[in-house]
N, C-alpha and C positions, 0 to 999 in steps of 0.2 A: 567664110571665105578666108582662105589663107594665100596669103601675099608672097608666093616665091623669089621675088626678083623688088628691086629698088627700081624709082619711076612713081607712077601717078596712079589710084586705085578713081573710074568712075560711081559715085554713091548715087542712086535716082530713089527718090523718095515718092511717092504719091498715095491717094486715098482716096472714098469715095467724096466728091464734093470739093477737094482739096487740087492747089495746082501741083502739079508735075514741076520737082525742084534737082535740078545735075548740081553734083558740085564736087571738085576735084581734091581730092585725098593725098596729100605727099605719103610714099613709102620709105621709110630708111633702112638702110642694112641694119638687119636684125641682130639683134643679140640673143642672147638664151630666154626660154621661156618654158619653165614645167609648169605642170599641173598633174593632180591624181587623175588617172585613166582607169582604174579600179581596185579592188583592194580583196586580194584573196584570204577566204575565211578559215580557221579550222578548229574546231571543236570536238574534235574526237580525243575521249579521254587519256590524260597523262603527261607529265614535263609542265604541270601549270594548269592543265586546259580542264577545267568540268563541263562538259557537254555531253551530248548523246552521237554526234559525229554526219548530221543531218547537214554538215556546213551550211546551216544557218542561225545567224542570230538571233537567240530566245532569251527573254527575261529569264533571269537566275542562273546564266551561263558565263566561265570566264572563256572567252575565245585568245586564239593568234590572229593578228591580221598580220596580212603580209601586201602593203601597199606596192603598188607600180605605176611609174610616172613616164607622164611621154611628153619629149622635148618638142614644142611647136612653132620654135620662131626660125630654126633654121639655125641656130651654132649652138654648138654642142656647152657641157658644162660639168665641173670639174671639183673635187672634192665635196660632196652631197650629204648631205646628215637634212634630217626630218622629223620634226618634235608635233605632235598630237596632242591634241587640246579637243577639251567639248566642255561647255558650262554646264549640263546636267548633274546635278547631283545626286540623280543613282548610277552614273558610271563613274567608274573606279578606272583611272589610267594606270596601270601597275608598270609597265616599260611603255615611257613617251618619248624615246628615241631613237632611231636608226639612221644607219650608212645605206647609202648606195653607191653603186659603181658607177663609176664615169657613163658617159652618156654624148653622144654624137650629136650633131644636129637633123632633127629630124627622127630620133631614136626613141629608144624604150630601155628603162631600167628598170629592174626590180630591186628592193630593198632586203639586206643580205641577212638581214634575221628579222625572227616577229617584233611586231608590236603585242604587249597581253592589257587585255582590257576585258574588266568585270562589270557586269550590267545586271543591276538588280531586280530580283523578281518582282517587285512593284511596279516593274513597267507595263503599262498596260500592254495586251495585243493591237499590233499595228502601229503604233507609236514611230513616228519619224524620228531620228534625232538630228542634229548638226555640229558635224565633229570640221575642226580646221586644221590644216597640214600645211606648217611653216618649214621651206625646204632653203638651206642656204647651202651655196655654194664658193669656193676660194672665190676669192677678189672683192666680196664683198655682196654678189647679188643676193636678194632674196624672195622668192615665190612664195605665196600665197594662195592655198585653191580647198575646196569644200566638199566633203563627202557627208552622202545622207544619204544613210540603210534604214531603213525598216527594220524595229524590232518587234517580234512577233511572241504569242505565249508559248508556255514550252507546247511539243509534242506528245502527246498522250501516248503513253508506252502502256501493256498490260502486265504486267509482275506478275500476277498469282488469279489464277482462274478456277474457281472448286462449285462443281453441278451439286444442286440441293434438291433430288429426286423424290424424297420422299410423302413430299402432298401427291404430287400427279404421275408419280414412277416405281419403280419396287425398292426403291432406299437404298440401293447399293453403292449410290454416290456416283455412278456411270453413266452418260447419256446413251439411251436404249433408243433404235429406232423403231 
């Protein structure tokens, strides 16, 4: 629930076996309030990036992330820079910083260049991680909020494909129907 207007939010709690509890919520005019809303990937080869271009995160891949934030308290907020962090010790933060643009209240920004971040092939498939996105903005505020991708194995590509016909075919190296 989000609180558009200042005044009083009713909370009613209850449970099975449990009493039925009201109790009145002060709302205050909001101030700014981001969070990550998503984070676009890309891995397609070149400028930094080794991947296969699957935009998805694979062990042994360095990707771009391209985060975007959405403003949820209702005023907008104003000089944005956003630093990336994750405690794993197979990811490599190679750029853990970006600008955004200005942002309204109630809005959406996106962050004007990548983040590049290398993940290494020891991660297993499926592996969750927990990366955090410290975003500060003029006057002093500062938001805190958490992204977790799944990393997954790479994608099995085929390179090089050669027919061995010669037990069960006429050895021309051809598949004969």
């Amino acid at each position: 629930y989000l609180a558009t207007n200042e005044g009083e939010v009713a909370l009613t709690v209850t449970g099975t076996k449990l009493a039925l509890t009201t109790e009145m919520i002060p709302v205050a005019d909001g101030t700014s309030y981001l969070k990550i809303l998503g984070m676009g990937v890309e891995d397609e080869e070149g400028g930094g990036i080794i991947g296969n271009g699957n935009m998805t995160i694979e062990a042994g891949e360095t990707v771009a992330l391209v985060p975007y934030l959405q403003e949820t308290a209702g005023s907008g907020a104003t000089g944005l820079t956003g630093t990336l962090t994750c405690e794993d010790s197979r990811v490599e933060i190679l750029t853990d910083t970006v600008v955004f643009p200005n942002v309204a209240g109630g809005g959406q920004t996106v962050a004007i260049s990548p983040l590049m971040v290398a993940f290494s092939e020891d991660i297993p498939d499926g592996t969750p991680l927990v990366f955090n996105m410290t975003v500060n903005a003029s006057g002093g505020d500062s938001y805190l909020s958490e992204w977790n991708p799944l990393i997954l194995a790479p994608e099995v590509e085929t390179v090089s494909l050669q027919w061995e016909d010669s037990t069960y075919g006429n050895g021309d190296g051809w598949l004969d129907s």
